[in-house]
C-alpha positions in Angstrom: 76.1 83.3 114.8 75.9 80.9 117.5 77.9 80.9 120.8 81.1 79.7 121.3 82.1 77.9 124.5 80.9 80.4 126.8 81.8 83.9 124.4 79.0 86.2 124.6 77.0 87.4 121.9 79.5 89.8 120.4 82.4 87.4 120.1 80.2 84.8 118.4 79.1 87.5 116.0 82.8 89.1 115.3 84.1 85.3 114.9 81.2 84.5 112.4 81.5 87.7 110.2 85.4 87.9 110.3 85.8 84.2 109.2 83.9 85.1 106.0 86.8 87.8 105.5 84.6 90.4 104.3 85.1 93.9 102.6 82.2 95.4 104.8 80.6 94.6 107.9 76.9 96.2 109.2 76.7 95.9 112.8 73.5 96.6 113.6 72.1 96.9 117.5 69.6 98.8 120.2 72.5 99.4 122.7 75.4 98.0 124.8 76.6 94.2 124.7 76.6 92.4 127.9 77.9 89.3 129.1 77.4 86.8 131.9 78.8 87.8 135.5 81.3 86.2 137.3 79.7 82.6 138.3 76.9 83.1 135.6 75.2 85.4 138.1 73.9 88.4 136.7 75.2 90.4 133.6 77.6 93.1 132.9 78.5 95.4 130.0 81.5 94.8 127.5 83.0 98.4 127.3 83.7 100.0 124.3 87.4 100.1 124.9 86.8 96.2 124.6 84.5 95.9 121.8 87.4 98.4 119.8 90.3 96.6 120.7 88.4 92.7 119.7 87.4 94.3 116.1 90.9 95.8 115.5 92.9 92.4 116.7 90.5 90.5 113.9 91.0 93.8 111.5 94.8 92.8 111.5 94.2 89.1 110.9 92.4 90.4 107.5 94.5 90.7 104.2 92.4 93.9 103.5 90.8 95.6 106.5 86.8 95.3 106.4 85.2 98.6 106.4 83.0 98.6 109.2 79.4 100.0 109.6 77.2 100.5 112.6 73.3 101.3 112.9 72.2 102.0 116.6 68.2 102.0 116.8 67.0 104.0 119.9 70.3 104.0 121.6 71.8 106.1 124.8 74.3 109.0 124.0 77.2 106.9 125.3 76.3 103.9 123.1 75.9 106.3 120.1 79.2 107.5 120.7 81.2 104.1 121.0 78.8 103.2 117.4 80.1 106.2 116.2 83.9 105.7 117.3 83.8 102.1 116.3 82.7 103.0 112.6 85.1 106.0 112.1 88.3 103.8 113.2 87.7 101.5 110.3 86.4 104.1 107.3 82.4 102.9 108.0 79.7 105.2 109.0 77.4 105.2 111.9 73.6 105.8 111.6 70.8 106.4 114.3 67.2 105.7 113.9 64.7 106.0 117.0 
């Protein structure tokens, strides 16, 4: 999807998929979403905490709750882990390639 008004990347792409109100969602990445910095200087990360909370606030706009699948290529341990979190609160699965 395209931006929104100064969203990062991940918003954009939540907003896009979760107006189509899907059954299933494949999220697939090579790591961490970042954002602009304060003053559009630099970047910083969007935590997981973050990234779980924004999918289950859309989740609970849904009739039916999408299930949600993530595919991580080459990520870091913690990334893997928040892929792996993010899939197994909503009844997906997470996958790892190198």
């Amino acid at each position: 999807g395209e931006k929104y008004d100064g969203e990062d990347g991940f918003s954009a792409m939540k907003k896009t998929a979760y107006d189509m109100e899907p059954e299933v969602i494949f999220i697939l990445s090579d790591g961490s979403y970042q954002r602009t910095g304060p003053s559009g200087r630099g970047y910083e990360t969007i935590t997981w905490k973050e990234i779980e909370d924004r999918i289950e606030d859309r989740q609970e706009q849904l009739a039916k709750e999408a299930r949600l699948h993530t595919i991580g290529f080459a990520v870091d341990p913690e990334d893997e882990k928040g892929f792996s979190r993010l899939a197994g609160k909503n009844e997906g699965k997470y996958r790892s390639f190198e």
